[in-house]
C-alpha positions in Angstrom: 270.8 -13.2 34.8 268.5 -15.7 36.1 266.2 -15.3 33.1 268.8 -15.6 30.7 269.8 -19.0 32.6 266.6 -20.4 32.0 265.9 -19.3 28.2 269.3 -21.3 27.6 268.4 -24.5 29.4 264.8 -24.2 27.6 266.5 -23.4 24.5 268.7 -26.9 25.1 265.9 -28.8 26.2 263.9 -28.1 22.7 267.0 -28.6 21.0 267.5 -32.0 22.4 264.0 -32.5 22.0 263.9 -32.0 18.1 266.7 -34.1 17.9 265.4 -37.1 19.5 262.1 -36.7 17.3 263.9 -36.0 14.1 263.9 -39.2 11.5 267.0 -39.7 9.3 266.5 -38.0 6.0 269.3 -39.7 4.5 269.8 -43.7 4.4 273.3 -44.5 4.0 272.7 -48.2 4.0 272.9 -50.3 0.9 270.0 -52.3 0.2 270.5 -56.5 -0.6 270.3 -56.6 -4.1 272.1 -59.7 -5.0 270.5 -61.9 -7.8 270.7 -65.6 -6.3 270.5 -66.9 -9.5 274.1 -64.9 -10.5 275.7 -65.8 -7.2 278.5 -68.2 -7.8 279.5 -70.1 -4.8 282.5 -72.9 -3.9 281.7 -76.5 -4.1 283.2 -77.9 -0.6 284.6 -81.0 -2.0 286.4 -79.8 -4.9 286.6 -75.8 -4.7 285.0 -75.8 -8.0 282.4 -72.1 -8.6 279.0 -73.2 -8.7 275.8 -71.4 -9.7 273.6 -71.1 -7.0 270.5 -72.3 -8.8 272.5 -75.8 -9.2 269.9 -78.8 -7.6 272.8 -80.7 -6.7 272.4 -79.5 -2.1 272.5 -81.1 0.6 272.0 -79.3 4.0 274.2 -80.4 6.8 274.1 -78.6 10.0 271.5 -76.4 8.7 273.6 -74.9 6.5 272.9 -75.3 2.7 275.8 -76.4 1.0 276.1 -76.5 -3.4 277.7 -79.3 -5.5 279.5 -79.4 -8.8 278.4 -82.7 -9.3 276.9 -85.6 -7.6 279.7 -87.3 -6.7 281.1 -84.6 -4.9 278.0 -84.4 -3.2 278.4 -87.8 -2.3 281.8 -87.8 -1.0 280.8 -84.6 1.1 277.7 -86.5 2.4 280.0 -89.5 3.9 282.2 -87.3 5.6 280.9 -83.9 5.8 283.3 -83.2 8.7 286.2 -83.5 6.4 285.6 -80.8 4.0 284.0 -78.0 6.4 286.7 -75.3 7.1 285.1 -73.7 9.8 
């Protein structure tokens, strides 16, 4: 009985053993594929879409935010407070 006891808990131990060892053979996770130059974001000021490869930015807060136009980017830059939702 005793033997039979101890092949189990040996037979656990490997067990747990592989398993700690083992490397995922399947990779659920998606990988970030998103063209920047497709992505369309929302100018602050107006809620207009804008390409992201627009040259109409301004970082505030060390965020990077994208303009229509650069009198929305003007109006944002004298009161950015105004228009950030946070």
């Amino acid at each position: 009985m005793k033997k039979l006891n101890l092949i189990v808990i040996l037979i656990g131990l490997a067990t747990v053993s592989l398993k700690l060892s083992a490397k995922t053979v399947i990779d659920n996770s998606k990988p970030n594929l998103i063209d920047s130059a497709k992505k369309v974001l929302v100018d602050p000021v107006c809620k207009m879409k804008v390409k992201a490869e627009t040259a109409k930015t301004t970082v505030y807060n060390k965020v990077t935010y994208n303009f229509c136009s650069e009198s929305c980017k003007q109006k944002f830059a004298a009161e950015p407070a105004k228009y950030i939702h946070k």
